[in-house]
N, C-alpha and C positions, 0 to 999 in steps of 0.2 A: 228182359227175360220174363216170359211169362209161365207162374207157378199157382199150383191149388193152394188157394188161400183159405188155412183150417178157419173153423167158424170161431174159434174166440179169438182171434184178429181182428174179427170184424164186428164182435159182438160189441164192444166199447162204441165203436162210430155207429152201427147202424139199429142196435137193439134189436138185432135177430135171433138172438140166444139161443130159441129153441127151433131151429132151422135146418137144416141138413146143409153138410159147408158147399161155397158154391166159388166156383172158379171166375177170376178177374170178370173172363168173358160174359159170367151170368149174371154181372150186376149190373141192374139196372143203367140203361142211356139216358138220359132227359133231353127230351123235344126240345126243339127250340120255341117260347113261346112266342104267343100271335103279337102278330104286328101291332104297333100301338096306332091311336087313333088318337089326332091333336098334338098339342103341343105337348111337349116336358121338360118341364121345370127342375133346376136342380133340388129342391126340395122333396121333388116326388123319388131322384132318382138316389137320395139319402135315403128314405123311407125303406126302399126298396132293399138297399144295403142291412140294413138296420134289420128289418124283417127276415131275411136270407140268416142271416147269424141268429135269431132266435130258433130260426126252423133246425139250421144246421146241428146248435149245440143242446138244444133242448130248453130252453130259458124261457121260461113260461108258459111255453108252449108243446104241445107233443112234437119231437124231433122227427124232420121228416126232409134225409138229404135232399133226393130228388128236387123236393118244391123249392129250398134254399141254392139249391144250382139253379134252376129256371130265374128264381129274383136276382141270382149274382149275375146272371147273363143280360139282363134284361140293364141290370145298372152301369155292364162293363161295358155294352155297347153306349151307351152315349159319356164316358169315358171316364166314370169312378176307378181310381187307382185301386184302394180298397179293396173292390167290388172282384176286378180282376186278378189280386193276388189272390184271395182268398175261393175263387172258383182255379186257379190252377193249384193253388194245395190240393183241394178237393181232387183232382184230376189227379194230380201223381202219386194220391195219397191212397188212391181207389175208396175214398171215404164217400160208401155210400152208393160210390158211381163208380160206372166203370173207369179203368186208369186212361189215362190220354195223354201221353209226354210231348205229343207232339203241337199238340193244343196249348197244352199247360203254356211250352216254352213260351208260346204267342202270346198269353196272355202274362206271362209275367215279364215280357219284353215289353211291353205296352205300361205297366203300371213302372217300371224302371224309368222309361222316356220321362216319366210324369213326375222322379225323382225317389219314388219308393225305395230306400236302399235294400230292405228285404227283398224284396222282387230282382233286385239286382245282383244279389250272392245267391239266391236258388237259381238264375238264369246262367252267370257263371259254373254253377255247379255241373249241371248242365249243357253244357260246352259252346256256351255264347249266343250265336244271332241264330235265332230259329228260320227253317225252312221251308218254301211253299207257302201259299196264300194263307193269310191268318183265319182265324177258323168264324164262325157264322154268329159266334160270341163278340167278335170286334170289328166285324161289316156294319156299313154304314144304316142308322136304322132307319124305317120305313119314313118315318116323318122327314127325313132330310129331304130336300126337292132332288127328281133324276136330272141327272145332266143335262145342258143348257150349252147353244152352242150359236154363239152369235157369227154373221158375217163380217169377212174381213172389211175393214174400210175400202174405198180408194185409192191408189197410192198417192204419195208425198208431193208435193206442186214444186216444180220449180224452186224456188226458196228453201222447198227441202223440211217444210212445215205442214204438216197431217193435215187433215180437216176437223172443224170443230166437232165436238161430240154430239151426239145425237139429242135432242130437243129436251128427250126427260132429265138427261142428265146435265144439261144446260140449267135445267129450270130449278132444281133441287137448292134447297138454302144450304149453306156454309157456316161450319161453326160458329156459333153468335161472339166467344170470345176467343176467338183466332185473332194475332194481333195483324193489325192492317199492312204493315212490311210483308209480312211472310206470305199474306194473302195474297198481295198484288205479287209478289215472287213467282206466287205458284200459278197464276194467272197467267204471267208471260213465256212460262216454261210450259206450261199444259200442251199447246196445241205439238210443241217438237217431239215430247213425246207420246203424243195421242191419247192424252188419258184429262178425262175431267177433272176439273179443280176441285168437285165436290168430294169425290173418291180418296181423291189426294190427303186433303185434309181432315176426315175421318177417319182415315188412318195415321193422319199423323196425331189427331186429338188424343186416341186410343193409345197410341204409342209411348207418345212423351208428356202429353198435353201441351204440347210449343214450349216446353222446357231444350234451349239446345246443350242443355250440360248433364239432361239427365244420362241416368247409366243403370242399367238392370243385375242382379245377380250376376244374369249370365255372360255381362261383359258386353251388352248389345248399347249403343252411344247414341248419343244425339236425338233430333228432330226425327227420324224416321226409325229410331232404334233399329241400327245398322250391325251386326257382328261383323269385328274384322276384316272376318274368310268374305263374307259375302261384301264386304267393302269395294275389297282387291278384285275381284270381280268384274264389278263396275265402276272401277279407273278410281277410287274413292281412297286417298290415303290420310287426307285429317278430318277423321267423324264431326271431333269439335267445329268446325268449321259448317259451318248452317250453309251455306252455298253448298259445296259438296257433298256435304247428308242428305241434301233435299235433293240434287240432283240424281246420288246416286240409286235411294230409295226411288224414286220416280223410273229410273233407266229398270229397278227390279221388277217394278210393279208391271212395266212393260210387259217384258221378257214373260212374268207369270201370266198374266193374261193373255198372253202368242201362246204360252205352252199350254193353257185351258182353254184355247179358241172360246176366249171372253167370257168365259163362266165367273162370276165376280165374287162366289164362294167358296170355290176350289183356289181361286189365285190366293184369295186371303185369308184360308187357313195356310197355303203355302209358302206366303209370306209370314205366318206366328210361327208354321211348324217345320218348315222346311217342304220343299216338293217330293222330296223323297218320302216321305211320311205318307204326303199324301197320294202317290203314287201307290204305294203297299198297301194302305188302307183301301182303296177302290173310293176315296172318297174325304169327307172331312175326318182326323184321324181320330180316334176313342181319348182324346185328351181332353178332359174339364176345362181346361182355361184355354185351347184353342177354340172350342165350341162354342163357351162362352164368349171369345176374342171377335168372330165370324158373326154371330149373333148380334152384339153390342153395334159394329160396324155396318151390317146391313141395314139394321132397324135407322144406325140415321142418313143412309142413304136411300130410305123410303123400298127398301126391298126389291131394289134394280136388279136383277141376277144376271145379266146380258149388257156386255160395254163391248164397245167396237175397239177391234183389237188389229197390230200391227205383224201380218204374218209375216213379212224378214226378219224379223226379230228370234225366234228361235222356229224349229218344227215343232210341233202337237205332240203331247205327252203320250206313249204308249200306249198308257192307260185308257185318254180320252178314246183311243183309238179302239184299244181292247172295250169297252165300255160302247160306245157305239155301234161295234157288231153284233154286239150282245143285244142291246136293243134294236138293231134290226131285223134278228132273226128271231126274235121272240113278234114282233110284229108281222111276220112274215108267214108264223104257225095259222 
């Protein structure tokens, strides 16, 4: 419900005391600000955060919402939890800015994903999974590379075995302390299911580090830290078991590269975050430790973003689909 918000409501948050009162509608929007140029580093995107709360509450500095909503937008997109609770308070608090519940929810759905439990009883409050595209606050940011969309292979030869991977990803070194069992394992499973052993095994380094007994919080087992659900999946019912972790994770890794028509960092944040995540997001999703996850992985597979991928294996994600029209008709202007 939208009502005249007298001015000593607002005087506490915004230091307008001597104002004439002004309705939700007339407070101030904040722009989204400009694209960034180069890399970003988590420490910048602390800063960022840190900065935003001094602007917000007045600490140190003269309090000035507006520009603390710009640095909490600018931190929630590359996926401070923080960053995004504390710009959807701002939003349904109308602190400052104008109110936006429907944003807010986006953004406190986001830092929930991330384990925030506050963020998680205002989203309840709320009434659960927010709807509609999440707002230009938790879109993918400029620095991320656009979509990449390699060709399919060939199909399967007789024997019912792919063809080897393409030369760069032939060439690429393999973790130095992978132990030599699992390497040659993943060596003779590579070609059936189409995926380089270099791929393989940076995400298994990142995963478990060739631990097969490790286990995460979240219940995810083995060599490929597998959850369960996604086990059963792909035919996988003892995680412990390093034969069947590896195989099953390998059959995932498939499947996510068919559904990113070989984009090698959509598949692997969809392997940290789930493809559903990265489906909604339009992209890698506003998680710190997926972005992170994506990052760490590509940097040691020499920044390939293009693997040849097996299209019987699933159809193309919607998204890729929605996402390539967009850039076609944006090319087409």
């Amino acid at each position: 419900m939208r009502r005249l918000v007298p001015l000593l409501l607002l005087a506490a948050s915004s230091g307008w005391a001597q104002l004439p009162a002004l309705t939700l509608e007339q407070l101030p929007r904040p722009s989204m600000p400009p694209g960034e140029r180069g890399p970003v580093v988590p420490a910048q995107v602390e800063r960022w955060r840190q900065e935003a709360k001094a602007l917000e509450y007045g600490d140190g500095v003269p309090r000035n919402e507006v520009a603390a909503a710009k640095l909490y937008c600018r931190a929630a997109r590359y996926g401070d939890a923080e960053a995004q609770f504390s710009l959807g308070w701002m939003l349904t608090n109308a602190r400052g800015i104008q109110r936006n519940d429907a944003e807010a929810a986006h953004l406190f759905a986001a830092a929930a994903e991330q384990g925030l439990e506050q963020a998680q009883n205002m989203l309840d409050k709320m009434g659960g999974t927010p709807l509609g595209d999440p707002p230009p606050c938790l879109r993918p940011p400029e620095t991320d590379p656009p979509l990449a969309v390699a060709p399919p292979p060939p199909p399967p030869t007789r024997s019912g075995k792919g063809p080897a991977p393409v030369s760069l990803w032939a060439t690429l070194p393999l973790p130095p302390h992978a132990p030599p069992a699992i390497v040659n394992y993943v060596k003779v499973l590579a070609p059936e299911y189409q995926l380089s052993p270099a791929l393989v095994l940076a995400v298994m380094a990142t995963e478990s580090n060739f631990d097969p007994l490790a286990e995460s919080p979240k219940k995810a087992q083995g060599l490929m830290q597998l959850l369960p659900e996604t086990a059963l999946r792909f035919k996988a019912t003892r995680l412990r078991d390093p034969a069947q972790n590896i195989r099953a994770g390998m059959a995932y890794l498939r499947w996510l590269l068919a559904y990113y028509e070989g984009d090698v960092m959509l598949a692997l944040a969809g392997y940290n975050a789930g493809e559903k995540a990265v489906d909604r997001y339009l992209g890698v999703p506003p998680y710190a430790e997926t972005r992170l996850y994506v990052r760490k992985i590509m940097a040691a597979v020499g920044g390939q973003r293009l693997h040849p991928f097996d299209a019987t294996a699933t159809p193309p994600s919607p998204m890729v689909l929605r996402v390539k029209t967009a850039m076609q008709s944006l090319q087409a202007r």
